[in-house]
MARLOBA-591597 format. One line per field, with one value per residue (C-alpha): residue number from 1; residue in one letter; x, y, z. Coordinates in steps of 0.001 Angstrom, whole numbers, always signed. Each point is the difference from the previous one (the first is absolute). Example, Ala and Ser with C-alpha at 12.3 -4.5 7.8 and 13.67 -1.06 7.14 Angstrom:
// MARLOBA-591597
n = c(1	2)
res = c(a	s)
u = c(+12300	+1370)
v = c(-4500	+3440)
w = c(+7800	-660)
END
This chain:
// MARLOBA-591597
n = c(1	2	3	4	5	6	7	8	9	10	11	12	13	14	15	16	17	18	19	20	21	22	23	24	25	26	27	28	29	30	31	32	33	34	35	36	37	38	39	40	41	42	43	44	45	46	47	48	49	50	51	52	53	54	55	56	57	58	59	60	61	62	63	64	65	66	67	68	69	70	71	72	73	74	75	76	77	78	79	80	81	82	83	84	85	86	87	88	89	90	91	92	93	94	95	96	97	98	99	100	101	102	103	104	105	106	107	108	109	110	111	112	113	114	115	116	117	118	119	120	121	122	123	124	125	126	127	128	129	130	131	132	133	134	135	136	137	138	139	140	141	142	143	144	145	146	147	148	149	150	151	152	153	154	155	156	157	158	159	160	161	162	163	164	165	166	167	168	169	170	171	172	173	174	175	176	177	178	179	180	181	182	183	184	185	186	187	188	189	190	191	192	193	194	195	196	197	198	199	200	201	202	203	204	205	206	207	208	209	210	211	212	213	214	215	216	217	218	219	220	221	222	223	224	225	226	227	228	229	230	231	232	233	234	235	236	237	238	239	240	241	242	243	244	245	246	247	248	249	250	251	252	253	254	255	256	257	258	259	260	261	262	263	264	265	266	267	268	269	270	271	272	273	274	275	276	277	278	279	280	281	282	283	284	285	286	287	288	289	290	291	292	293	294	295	296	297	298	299	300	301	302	303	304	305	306	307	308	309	310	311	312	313	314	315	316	317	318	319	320	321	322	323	324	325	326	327	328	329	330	331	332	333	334	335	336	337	338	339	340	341	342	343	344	345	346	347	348	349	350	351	352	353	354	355	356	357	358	359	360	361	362	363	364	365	366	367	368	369	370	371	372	373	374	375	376	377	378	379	380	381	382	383	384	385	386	387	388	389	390	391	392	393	394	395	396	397	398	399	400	401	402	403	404	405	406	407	408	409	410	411	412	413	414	415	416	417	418	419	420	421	422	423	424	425	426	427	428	429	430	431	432	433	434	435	436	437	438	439	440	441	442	443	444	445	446	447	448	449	450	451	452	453	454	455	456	457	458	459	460	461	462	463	464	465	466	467	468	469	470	471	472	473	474	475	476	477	478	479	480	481	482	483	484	485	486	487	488	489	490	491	492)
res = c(x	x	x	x	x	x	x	x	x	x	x	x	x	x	x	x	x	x	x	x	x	x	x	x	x	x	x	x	x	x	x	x	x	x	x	x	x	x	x	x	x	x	x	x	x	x	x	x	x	x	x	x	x	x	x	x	x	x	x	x	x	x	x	x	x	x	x	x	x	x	x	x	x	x	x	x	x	x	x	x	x	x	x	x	x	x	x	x	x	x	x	x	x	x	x	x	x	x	x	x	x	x	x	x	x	x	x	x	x	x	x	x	x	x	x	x	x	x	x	x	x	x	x	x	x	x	x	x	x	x	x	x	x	x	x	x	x	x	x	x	x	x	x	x	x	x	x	x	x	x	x	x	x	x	x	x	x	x	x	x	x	x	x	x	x	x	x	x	x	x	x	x	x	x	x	x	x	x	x	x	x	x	x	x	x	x	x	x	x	x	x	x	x	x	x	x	x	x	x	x	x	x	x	x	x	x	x	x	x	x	x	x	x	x	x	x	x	x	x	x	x	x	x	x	x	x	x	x	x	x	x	x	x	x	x	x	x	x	x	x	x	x	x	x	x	x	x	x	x	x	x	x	x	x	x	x	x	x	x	x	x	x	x	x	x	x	x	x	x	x	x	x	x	x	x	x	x	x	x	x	x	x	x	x	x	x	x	x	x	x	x	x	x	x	x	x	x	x	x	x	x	x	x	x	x	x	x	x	x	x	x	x	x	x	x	x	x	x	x	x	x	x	x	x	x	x	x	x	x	x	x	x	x	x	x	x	x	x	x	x	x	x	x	x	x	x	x	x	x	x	x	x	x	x	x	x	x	x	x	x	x	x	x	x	x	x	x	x	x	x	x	x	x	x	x	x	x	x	x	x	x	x	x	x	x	x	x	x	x	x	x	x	x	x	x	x	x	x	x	x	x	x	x	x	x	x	x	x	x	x	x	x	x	x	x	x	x	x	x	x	x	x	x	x	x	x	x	x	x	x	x	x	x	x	x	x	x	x	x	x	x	x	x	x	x	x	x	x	x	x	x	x	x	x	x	x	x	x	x	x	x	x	x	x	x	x	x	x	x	x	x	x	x	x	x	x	x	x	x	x	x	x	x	x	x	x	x	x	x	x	x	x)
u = c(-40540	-134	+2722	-224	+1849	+3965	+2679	+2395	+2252	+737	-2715	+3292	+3220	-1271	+1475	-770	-2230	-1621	-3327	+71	+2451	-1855	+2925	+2349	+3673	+1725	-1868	-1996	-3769	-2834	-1230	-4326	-1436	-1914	-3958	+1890	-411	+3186	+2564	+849	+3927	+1570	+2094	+3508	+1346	+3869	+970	+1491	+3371	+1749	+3342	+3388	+815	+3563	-182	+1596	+457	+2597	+1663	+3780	+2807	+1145	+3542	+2250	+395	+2637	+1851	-942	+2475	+1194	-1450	-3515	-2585	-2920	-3060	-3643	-2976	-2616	-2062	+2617	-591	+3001	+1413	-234	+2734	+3062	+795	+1337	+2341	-3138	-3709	-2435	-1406	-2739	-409	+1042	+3632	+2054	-2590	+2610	+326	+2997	+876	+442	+3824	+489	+466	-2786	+883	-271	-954	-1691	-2363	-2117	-4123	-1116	-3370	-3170	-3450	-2387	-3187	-719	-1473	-3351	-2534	-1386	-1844	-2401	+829	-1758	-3610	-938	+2551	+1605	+3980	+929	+3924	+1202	+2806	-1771	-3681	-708	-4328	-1394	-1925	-4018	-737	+3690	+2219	+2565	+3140	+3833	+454	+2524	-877	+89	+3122	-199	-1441	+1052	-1973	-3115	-617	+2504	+1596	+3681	+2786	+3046	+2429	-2978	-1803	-2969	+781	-3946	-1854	-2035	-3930	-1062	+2879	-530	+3069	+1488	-589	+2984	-715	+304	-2718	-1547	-350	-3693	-1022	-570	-3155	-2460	+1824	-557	+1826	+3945	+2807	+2075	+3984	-789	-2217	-3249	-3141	-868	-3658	-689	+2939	+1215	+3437	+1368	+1501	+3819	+2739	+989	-3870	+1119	+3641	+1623	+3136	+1392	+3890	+783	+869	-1958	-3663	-2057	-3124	-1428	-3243	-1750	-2409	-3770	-51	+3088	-622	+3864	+2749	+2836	+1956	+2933	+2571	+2953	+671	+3583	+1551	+4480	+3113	+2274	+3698	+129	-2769	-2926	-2965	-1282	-3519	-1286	-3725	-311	-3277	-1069	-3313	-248	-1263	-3064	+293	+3078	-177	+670	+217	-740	+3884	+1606	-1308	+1234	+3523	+598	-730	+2446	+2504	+297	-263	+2544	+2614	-346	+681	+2738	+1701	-952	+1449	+3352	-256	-924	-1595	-3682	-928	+2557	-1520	-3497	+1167	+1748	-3201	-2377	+2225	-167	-4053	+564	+1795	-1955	-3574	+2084	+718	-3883	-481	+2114	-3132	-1687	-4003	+276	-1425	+2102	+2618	-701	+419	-503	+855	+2309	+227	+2327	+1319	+3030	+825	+3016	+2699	-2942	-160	-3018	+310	-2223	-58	-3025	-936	-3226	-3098	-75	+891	+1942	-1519	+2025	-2485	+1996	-1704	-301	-3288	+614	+2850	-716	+151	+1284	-97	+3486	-360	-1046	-2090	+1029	-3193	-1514	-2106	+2812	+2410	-2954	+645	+3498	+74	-2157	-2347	-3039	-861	-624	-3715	+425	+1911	-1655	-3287	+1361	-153	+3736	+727	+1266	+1829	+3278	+3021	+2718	-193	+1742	+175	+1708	-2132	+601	+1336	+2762	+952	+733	-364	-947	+1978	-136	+2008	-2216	+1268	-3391	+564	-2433	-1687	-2763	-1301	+659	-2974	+788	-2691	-1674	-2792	-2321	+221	+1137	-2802	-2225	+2386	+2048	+1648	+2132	-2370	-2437	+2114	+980	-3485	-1085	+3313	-816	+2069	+1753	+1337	+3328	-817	-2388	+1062	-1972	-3040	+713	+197	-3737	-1260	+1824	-946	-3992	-76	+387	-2265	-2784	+642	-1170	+3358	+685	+3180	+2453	+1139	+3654	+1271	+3252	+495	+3122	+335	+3098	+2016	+2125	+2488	+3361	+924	-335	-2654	+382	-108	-4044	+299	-3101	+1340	+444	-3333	-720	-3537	-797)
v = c(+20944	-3265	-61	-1972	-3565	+135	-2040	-341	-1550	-566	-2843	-653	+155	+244	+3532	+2199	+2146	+3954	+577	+2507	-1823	-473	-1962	-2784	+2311	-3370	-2021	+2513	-1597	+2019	-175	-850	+2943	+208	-1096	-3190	-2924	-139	-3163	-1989	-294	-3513	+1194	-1786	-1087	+44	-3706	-360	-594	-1272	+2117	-461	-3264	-721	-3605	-2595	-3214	-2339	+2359	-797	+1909	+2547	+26	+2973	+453	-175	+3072	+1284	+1861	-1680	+274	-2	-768	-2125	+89	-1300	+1709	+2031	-2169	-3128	-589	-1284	+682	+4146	+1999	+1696	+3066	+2620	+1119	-138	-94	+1898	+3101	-595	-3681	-3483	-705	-1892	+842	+1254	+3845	+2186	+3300	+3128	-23	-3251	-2330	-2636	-3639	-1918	-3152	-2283	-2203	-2872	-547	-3514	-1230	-1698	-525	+2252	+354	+830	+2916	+1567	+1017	+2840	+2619	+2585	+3611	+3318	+346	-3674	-893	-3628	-72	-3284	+1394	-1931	-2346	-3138	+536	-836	-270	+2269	+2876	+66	+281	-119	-2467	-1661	+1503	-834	+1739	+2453	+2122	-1262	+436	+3557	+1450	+1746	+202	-1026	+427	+2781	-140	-743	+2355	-668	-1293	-2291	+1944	+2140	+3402	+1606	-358	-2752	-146	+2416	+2478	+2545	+1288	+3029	+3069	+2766	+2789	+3416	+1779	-1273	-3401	-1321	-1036	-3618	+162	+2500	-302	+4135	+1885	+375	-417	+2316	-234	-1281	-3587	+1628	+449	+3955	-1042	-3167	+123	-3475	-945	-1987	-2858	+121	-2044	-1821	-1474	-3126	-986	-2959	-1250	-3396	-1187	-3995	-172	+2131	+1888	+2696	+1408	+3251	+1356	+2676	-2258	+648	+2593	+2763	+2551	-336	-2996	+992	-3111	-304	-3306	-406	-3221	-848	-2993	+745	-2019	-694	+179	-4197	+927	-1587	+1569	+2068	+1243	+2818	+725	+3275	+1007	+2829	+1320	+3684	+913	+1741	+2162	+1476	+2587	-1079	-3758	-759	+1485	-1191	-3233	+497	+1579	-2799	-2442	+1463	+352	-3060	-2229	+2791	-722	-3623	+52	+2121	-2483	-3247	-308	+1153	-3143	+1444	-2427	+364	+214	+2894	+1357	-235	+1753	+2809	+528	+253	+3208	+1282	-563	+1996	+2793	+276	+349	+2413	+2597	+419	+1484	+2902	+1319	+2862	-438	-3873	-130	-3170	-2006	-1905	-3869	-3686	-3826	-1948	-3818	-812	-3755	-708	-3523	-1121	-3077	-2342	+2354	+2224	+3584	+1999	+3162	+2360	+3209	+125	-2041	-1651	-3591	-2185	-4329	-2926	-2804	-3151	-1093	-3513	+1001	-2916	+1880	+3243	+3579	+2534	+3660	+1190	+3538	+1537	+3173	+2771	+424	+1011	-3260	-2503	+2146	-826	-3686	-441	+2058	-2042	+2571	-1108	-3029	+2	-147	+3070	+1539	+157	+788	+3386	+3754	+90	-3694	+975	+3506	-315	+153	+356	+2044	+1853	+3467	+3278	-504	-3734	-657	-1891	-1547	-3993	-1770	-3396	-3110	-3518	-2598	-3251	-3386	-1863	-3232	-676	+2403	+2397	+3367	+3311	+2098	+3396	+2552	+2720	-141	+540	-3289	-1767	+1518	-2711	-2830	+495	-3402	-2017	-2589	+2360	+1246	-3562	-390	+2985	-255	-1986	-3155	+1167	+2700	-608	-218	+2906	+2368	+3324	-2182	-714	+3380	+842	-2898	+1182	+3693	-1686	-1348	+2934	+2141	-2939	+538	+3356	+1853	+2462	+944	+791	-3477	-800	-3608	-1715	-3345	-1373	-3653	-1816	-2590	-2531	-1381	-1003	+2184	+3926	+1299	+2230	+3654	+848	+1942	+2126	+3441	+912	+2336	+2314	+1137	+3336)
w = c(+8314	-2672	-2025	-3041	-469	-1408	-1040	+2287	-1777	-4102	-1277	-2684	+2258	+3624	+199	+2576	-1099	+1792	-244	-2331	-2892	-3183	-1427	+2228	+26	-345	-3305	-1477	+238	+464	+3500	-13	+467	+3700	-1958	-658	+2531	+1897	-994	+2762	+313	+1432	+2590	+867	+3082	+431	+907	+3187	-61	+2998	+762	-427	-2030	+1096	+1803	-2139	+2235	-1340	-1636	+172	+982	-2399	-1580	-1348	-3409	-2065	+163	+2959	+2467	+2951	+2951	-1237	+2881	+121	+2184	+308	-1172	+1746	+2484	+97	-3359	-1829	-2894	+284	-709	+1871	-2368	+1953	+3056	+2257	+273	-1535	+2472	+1524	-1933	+72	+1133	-2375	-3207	-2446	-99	-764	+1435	-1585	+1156	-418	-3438	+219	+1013	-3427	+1345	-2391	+960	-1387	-471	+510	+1254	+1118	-2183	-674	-1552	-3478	-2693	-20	-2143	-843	+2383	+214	-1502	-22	-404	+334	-2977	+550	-1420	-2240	-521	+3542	+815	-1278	-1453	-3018	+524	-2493	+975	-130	-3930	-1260	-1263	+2645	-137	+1847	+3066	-1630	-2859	-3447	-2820	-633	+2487	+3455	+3339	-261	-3667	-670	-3180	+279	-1348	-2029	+3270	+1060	+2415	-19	-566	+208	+3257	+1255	+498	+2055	-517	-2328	-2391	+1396	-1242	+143	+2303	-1994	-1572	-3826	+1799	+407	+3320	+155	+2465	-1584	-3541	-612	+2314	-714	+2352	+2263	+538	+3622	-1880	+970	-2298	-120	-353	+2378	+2003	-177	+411	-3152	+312	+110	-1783	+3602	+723	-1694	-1402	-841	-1117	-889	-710	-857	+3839	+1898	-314	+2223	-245	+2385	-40	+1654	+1682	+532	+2748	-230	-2618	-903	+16	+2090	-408	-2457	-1085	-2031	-1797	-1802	-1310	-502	-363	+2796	-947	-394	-3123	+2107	+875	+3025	+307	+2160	+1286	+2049	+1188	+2413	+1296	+874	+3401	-362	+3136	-1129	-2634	-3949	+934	-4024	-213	+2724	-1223	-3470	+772	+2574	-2708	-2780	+2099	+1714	-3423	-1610	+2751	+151	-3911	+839	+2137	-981	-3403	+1881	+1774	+3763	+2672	-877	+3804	+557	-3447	+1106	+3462	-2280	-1900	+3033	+1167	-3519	-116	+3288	-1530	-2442	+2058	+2146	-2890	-583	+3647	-1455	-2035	+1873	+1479	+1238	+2954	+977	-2111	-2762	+909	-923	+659	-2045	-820	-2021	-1947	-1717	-1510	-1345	+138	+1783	+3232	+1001	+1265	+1829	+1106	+1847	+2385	+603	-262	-3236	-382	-2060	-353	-982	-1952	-988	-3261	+1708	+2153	+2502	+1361	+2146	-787	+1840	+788	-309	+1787	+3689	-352	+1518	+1673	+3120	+17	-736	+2658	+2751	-716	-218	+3066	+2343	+505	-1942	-1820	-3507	+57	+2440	-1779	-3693	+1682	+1034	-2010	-25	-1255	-3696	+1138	-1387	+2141	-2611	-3677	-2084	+430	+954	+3238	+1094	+3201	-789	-3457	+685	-3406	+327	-2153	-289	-2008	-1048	-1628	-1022	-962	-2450	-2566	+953	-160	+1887	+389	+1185	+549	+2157	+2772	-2863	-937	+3311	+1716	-2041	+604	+2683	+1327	-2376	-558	-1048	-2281	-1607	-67	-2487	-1962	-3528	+194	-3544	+1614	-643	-3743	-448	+2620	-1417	+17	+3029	+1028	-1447	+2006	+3616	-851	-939	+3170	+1884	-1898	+330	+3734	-83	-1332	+3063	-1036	-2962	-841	-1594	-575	-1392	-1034	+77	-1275	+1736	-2197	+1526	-2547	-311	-2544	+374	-1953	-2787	-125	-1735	-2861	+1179	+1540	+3348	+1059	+2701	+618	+1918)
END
């Protein structure tokens, strides 16, 4: 039987749409009825991305930094690259030997260890987005888009991502194009789709069924030293990734800042809380012990078993089906040394602000993909081609194996930026250099812009997945740097 021609996606945001929607669930347009010729939709292709960017020839060897226990090891990085860190008692299960890891039983090693490097290419411009539309907001563009004035690669004074007005701290506080303001769930609200029908407790529309957009699709949040964004991306009906950003004092009255960010698994039942409680309580005990003057690599081990804890209390709840659970990447910088701490698949970057020197990818994933290759067993090209390549090995969670957070201790040596962020994102630029490449080269001035661009990026490469992002810029001074009078924030 004919059927008569539909959208299948949004003509205004590229949402998904079913063929019987008369609205798009996710802007609001009206969807052409079926007597009206059918739009055609520019599709987009995921760049490739080649895997696992952790060679970084000529790197030196690393040192220990000041402060750190005796004893504290060193050891190459994964495939004989140098300049990889030693973190732990012993190797990560199942990965690369001598990649820094700490055991659940065990306090993490604290080396430190410097970031030094070899050229690399530069920024990029902008790329193609939903439905055909081209971006002008990346690292480095400044053409002007097909009848409008040029315009800097970031946005203008006053205004957030992509246009978004900004809010009193300086960063946009509505959404940006193409993601509606949420409307509370409870009934009296309109829906936001068919613009009659009101709106249950669950966020559903009594009369067209569509789910309303919740207060997590897009959320941002910007300090004077760090800035993340997460959105819900272009393809998941909810975001289930969470981060905590904080800037405190350490008891010497300089400054420590702390970037948490966790992506629920979505196999697992309520990953949108595990997510969220791993968050909070990760950034709460690292502000806990930090300003108490504790070794910020112990600290960071501390608040991966409290993230832990605190993802473990949800299974409690009667009718899951399995335990809630997430990754965790974690970032803490303070006194001129780098910490990082991670279980799971998502990834923390190091970006010197000097783009002739290399960047480098500053975790392991617990993976089934990147266990294959430090194992022997497959190549890497193997390897990523198969189903299993991104299961996780390693989360958080009353049903996880075995809990072995992962910590390393960096010294860089010049100034930079620390990008830490979920698959979401990585998934769209996956080796280091990719990374530096899509990065804006102000990052370390504008970090929330910074943030819009990364998170662009991976929505212009189709947006798969829930996509969270912190930028942390990296200062190398001789002086400690003062304490930011903006608050400390923690975003669940």
């Amino acid at each position: 039987m004919s059927r008569m021609p539909w959208l299948s996606g949004c003509p205004s945001c590229a949402e998904p749409l079913e063929e019987s929607d008369r609205f798009c669930g996710r802007c609001g347009a009206p969807v052409p009825s079926g007597d009206r010729p059918t739009l055609r939709l520019t599709p987009n292709t995921p760049p490739a991305a080649p895997r696992l960017g952790f060679t970084a020839p000529g790197a030196p060897a690393w040192t220990a930094a000041p402060g750190s226990p005796p004893g504290a090891a060193m050891a190459g990085g994964p495939s004989g690259a140098p300049g990889f860190p030693s973190g732990g008692t012993g190797p990560i299960p199942g990965g690369t030997p001598g990649f820094g890891s700490g055991g659940a039983g065990a306090a993490p090693g604290p080396a430190a260890q410097p970031l030094t490097g070899m050229a690399q290419p530069g920024g990029t411009g902008g790329s193609s987005g939903p439905a055909g539309h081209t971006r002008y907001d990346g690292p480095g563009h400044e053409a002007a888009a097909p009848g409008h004035p040029a315009h800097p690669a970031g946005p203008a004074a006053g205004e957030g991502p992509y246009g978004a007005p900004d809010g009193p701290t300086g960063h946009a506080t509505g959404p940006v194009a193409g993601h509606p303001q949420p409307a509370p769930a409870g009934n009296g609200n309109v829906c936001v789709a068919c613009r009659s029908g009101h709106v249950d407790p669950d966020g559903y529309c009594e009369n067209c069924g569509h789910a309303q957009p919740r207060e997590r699709d897009h959320l941002e949040e910007s300090l004077e030293t760090v800035a993340a964004v997460s959105d819900r991306g272009l393809r998941h009906h909810r975001n289930e990734d969470s981060f905590a950003v904080a800037a405190t004092a350490l008891p010497d009255g300089s400054a420590a800042t702390v970037a948490i960010v966790c992506d629920g698994v979505s196999s697992a039942s309520r990953p949108d809380d595990a997510s969220a409680a791993a968050a909070g309580a990760a950034n709460e005990s690292l502000l806990a012990a930090l300003p108490r003057g504790a070794n910020p690599q112990q600290a960071m081990h501390e608040a991966i078993l409290a993230a832990a804890e605190a993802v473990n209390g949800l299974a409690a709840a009667p009718g899951h089906q399995n335990a809630p659970a997430c990754t965790l990447v974690g970032a803490v910088v303070s006194h001129g040394v780098l910490v990082i701490g991670w279980v799971g698949d998502s990834r923390a970057y190091w970006v010197p602000d000097d783009r002739s020197a290399p960047p480098a990818r500053l975790t392991e994933d617990d993976s089934w993909a990147a266990q294959m290759v430090a194992t022997g067993l497959m190549t890497e090209a193997e390897a990523y081609a198969d189903a299993r390549a991104h299961a996780i090995t390693g989360w958080l969670g009353a049903d996880a194996y075995e809990l072995e957070p992962h910590t390393a201790a960096f010294k860089p040596d010049r100034p930079g930026v620390v990008v830490v962020c979920t698959d979401g994102l990585w998934n769209y630029a996956e080796s280091a250099q990719e990374m530096a490449r899509v990065l804006p080269a102000d990052a370390a001035e504008r970090p929330l812009h910074s943030a819009q661009v990364l998170v662009g990026h991976a929505l212009d490469g189709g947006g798969h997945d829930n996509i969270t992002v912190a930028v942390v810029p990296f200062p190398v001074t001789g002086e400690p740097a003062p304490v930011p009078p903006s608050a400390a924030h923690a975003d669940s």
